[in-house]
N, C-alpha and C positions, 0 to 999 in steps of 0.2 A: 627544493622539496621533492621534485620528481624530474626525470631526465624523459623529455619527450621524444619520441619515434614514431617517423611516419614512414612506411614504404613503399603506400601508394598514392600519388595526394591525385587530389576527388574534388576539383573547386567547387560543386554542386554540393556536395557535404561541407564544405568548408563556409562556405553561406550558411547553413544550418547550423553551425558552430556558433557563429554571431549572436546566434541569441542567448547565447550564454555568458557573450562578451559584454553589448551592449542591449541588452535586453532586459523586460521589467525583472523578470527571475533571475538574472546575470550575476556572475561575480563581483562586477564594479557596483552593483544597487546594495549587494549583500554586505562589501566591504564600505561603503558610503554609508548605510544604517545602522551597522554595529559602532562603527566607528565613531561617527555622531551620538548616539546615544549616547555610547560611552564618554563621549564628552560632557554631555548633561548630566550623568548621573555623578550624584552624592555618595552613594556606599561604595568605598571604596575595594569592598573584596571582586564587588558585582562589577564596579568599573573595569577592574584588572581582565574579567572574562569577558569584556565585548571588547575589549582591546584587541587581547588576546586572537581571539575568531576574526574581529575585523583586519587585524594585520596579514591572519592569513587565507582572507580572503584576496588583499592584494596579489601574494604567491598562487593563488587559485587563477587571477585574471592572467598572469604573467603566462601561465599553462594552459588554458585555452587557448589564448593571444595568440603564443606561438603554435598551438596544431591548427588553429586558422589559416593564420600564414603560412604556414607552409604546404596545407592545402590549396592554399588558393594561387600560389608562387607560378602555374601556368598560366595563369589570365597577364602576366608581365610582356608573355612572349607567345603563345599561341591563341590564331585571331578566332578557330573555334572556340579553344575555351573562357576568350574571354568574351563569347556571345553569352556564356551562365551567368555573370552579371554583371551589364555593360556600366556599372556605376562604381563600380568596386575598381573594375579593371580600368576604365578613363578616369573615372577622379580621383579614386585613390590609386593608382601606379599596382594594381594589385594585392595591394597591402589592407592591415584592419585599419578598421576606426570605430569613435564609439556610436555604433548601430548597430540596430539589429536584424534578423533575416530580411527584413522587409526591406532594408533601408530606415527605419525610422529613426531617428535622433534622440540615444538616450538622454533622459530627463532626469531630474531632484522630482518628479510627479511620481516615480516609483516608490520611493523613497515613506516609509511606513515609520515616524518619530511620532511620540505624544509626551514625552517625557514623564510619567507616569510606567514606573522602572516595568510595575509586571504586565503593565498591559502591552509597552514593548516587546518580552520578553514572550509571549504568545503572539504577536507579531511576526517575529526572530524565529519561533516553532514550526508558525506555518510557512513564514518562507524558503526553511528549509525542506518543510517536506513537498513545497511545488519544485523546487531545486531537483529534486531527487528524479522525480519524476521526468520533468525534462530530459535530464540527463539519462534517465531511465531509456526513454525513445528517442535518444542520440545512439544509445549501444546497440538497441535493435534495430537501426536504420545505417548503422556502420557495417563496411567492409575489412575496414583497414586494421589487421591485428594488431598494431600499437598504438594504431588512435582507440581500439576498444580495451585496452588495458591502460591508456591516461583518463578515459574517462569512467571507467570502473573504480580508477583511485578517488575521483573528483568525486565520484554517487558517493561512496564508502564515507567519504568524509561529511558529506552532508548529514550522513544520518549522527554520526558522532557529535555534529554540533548538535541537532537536536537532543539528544541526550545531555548534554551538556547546560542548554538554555533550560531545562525540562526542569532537573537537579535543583537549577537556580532557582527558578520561577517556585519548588517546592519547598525550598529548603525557608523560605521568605515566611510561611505558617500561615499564607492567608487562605481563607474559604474560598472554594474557587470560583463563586459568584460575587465576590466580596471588590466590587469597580468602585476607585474611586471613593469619596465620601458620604456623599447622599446616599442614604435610603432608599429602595424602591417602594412603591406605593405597595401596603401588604396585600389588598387583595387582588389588584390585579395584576401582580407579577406571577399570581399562580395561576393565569385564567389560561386556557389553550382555545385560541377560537380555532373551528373547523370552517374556514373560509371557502377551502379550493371545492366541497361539497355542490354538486348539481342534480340534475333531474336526468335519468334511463342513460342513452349512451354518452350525453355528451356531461356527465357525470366525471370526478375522479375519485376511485374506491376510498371509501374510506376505511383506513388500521387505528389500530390503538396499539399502543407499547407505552412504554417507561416515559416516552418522552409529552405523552396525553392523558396516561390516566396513573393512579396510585399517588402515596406519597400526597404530597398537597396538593396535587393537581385538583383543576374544576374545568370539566370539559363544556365549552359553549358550543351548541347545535351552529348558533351564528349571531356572529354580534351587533345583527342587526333584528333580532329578533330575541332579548334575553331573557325575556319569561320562559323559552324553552328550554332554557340552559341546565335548569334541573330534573326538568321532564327529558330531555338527553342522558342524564345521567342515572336517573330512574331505569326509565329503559335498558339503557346499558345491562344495570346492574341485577334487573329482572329475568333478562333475556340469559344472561352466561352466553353459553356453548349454544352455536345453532346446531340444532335437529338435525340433520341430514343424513342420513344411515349410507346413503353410498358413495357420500365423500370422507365419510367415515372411514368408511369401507377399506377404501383406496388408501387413505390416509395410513390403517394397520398395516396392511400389506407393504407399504414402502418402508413405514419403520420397523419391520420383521425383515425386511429384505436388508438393508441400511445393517440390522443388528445382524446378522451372517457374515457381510461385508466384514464390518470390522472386528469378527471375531478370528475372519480368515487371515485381515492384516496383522492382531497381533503374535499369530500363527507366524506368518512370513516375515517380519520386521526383522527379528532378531538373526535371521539368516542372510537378509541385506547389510544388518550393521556387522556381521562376522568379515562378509566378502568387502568390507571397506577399506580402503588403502587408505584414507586422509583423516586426520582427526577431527575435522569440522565437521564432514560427511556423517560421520560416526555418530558424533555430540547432538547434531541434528537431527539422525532417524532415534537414536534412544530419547531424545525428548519430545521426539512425535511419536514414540511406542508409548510413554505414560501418558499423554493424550486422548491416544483412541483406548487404553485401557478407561478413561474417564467416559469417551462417550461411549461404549457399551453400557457402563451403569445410567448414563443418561439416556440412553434408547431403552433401557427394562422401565425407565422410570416414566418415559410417555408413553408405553404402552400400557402403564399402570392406570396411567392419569386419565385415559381414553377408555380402559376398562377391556380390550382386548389383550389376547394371547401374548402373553409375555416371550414367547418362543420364537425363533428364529426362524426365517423362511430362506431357502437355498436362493443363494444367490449365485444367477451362471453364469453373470457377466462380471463381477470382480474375482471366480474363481479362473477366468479366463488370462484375466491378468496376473493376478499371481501364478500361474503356471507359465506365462511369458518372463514374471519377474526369476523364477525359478531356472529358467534357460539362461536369463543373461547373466546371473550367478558363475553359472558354469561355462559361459564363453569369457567371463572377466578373467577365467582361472590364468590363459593363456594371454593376455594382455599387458601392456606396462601400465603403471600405476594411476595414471591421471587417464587416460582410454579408459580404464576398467570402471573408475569412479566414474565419467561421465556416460556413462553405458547404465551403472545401476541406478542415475539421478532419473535417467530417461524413463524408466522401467516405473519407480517412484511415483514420477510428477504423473505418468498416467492414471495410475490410483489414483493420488489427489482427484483431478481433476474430474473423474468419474464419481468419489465423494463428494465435491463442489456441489455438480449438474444434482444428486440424488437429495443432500441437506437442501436445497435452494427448493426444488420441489416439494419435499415436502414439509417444511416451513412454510412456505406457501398459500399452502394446502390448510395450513392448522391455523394463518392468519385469517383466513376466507371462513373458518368454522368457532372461530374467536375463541380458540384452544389457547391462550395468551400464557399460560406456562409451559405448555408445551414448546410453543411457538420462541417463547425466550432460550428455552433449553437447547433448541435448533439450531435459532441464532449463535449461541456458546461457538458450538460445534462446529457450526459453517465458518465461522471465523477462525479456529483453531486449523480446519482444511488449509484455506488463503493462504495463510502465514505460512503455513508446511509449507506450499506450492510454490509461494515469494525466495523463502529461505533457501528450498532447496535450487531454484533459478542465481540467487545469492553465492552460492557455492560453488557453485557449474560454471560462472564466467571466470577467475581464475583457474577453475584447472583447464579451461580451455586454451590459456595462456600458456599454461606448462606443458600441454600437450604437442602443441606449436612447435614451442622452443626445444621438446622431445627432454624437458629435465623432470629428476625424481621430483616426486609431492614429498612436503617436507611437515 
């Protein structure tokens, strides 16, 4: 399924590897659970897809296994490096086994079965996306260009399972609180206690969102105390928006500044996706350009909601970047193709990142002032940034592969 290359091996990395071997996130837990499952399960299409994944999860372990080993192939014969781990290199001959960084002895304890096909099946979701992740902080803590291009293949793949168990788990037509067969009790499955609530600093803040109030929620002050339960939500619903004119204030001004920002990216967008050589690059900023075309209309629309100036306030610090993004445009001009695209992601990811830090502020901001449509509309947007800033990290690790090996993007 992939041809491994290592050509520096790193026994100190190659310990770090291990947990991917024999570890609870590992290859071997992933290809033991799917596999399993799919042994107990009845529907025969759903069987075929943990088959399917768990088989090749096996070829997954097989592809770690070996960039283990062969990072770790000096602990055999050099007695420095086989001081990185004297347990690997004396009892195992330098070779793997199933453990993990620690040394610990993988287990059937990792192992997530209920036989209860879809709660598996979100089991199987999230263990892919802690997969992902791991492997995520293997690529950033590697040196080795073809240990970071096998395990760039190994992240890629995890996310396809998830989409795959995802499909499954959807395609089944159940409500997505629908466990099992019992009933939950109707009234207090909608109760939300506010438990973590204290007294001045040693207090923690308390928010409302989607996940405490609307919909059939019934918010408890504390449920040891439930005659206030509705005198909590009284209040609540008396109170709205606190008063405060100079976090107000502040509040306008950042989403005036916010709406300049993004007026100037969808300015500059189109002239990033022109300068692009790869067609993912491309694909990725035109669908982060209809994006921030949405959250413009949703910054006129909290400024509406707050009842301040719908107009836009100069912003001098994302006009600075795009006059950077502007330069590296014209220094791509001169570049080969994968140098130029990772020059204009660089350029990119600092926007993002500069929208991150300004939506998280002022969302914030509109939580603390109990703006809660505001504050959702933020949220949209902050999350829409993220995913930019993911994607385009997403795309930047193969062309740095092809930049390496100095071939065209294709």
């Amino acid at each position: 399924m992939y041809t491994v290359r290592v050509d520096e091996p790193d026994p100190k990395f190659g310990n770090m590897l291990l947990e991917q071997f024999g570890g609870a996130n590992g290859e071997l837990a992933a290809a033991m659970q799917y596999s399993i499952q799919g042994i107990n399960c009845d529907d025969a299409a759903r069987k075929d897809l943990l088959m399917d994944i768990g088989t090749e999860e096996l070829s997954h372990l097989e592809i770690i296994g070996t960039l283990a080993r062969m990072h770790l192939r000096p602990l055999k014969s050099v007695r420095e490096e086989a001081e990185a781990d004297p347990l690997i290199a004396i009892a195992g001959g330098g070779g793997v086994n199933l453990f993990n960084s620690q040394g610990n002895a993988w287990t059937a304890d990792y192992l997530k079965i209920t036989g209860e096909l879809d709660v598996d099946l979100r089991s199987n979701i999230a263990a892919e996306a802690r997969a992902k992740i791991v492997y995520e902080r293997l690529i950033n803590f590697c040196r080795d260009p073809g240990t970071k291009d096998a395990l760039q293949f190994l992240m890629t793949r995890e996310i396809t399972h998830m989409k795959a168990f995802t499909a499954a788990l959807e395609s089944m037509g159940r409500p997505p609180f629908m466990i099992g067969q019992i009933a939950p009790t109707p009234e207090l499955v909608n109760q939300y206690f506010n438990d973590s609530t204290g007294e001045g600093e040693h207090g923690e803040v308390d928010s409302r969102g989607p996940w405490n109030e609307g919909g059939d929620w019934r918010f408890v002050v504390s449920p040891m105390a439930p005659d206030q339960s509705d005198a909590g939500d009284a209040l609540h619903e008396a109170s709205g928006a606190i008063e405060n004119s100079g976090l107000q204030e502040i509040l306008s001004d950042q989403l005036r500044d916010l709406l300049h920002a993004e007026k100037q990216i969808t300015k500059a967008l189109p002239k990033l996706i022109k300068a692009a050589r790869s067609l993912q690059l491309k694909d990725a900023m035109t669908q982060h350009l209809a994006e921030t075309e949405a959250q413009v209309e949703r910054l006129t629309e909290c400024l509406q909601i707050i009842g301040g100036p719908a107009r836009a306030k100069p912003c001098k610090g994302m006009a600075g970047l795009i006059e950077e993004g502007d330069e590296t445009v014209q220094d791509s001009k001169g570049k080969d193709d994968a140098p130029a695209d990772i020059a204009l992601i660089g350029a990119a990811v600092r926007v993002e990142h500069y929208e991150i830090a300004a939506y998280t502020s002022a969302r914030n901001l509109a939580l603390q002032l109990r703006l809660r449509d505001v504050a959702d509309l933020l949220t949209l947007s902050l999350g829409e940034e993220q995913n930019a800033a993911q994607m385009l990290d997403q795309v930047c690790q193969p062309l740095m592969s092809l930049s390496r090996r100095a071939e065209p993007v294709v």
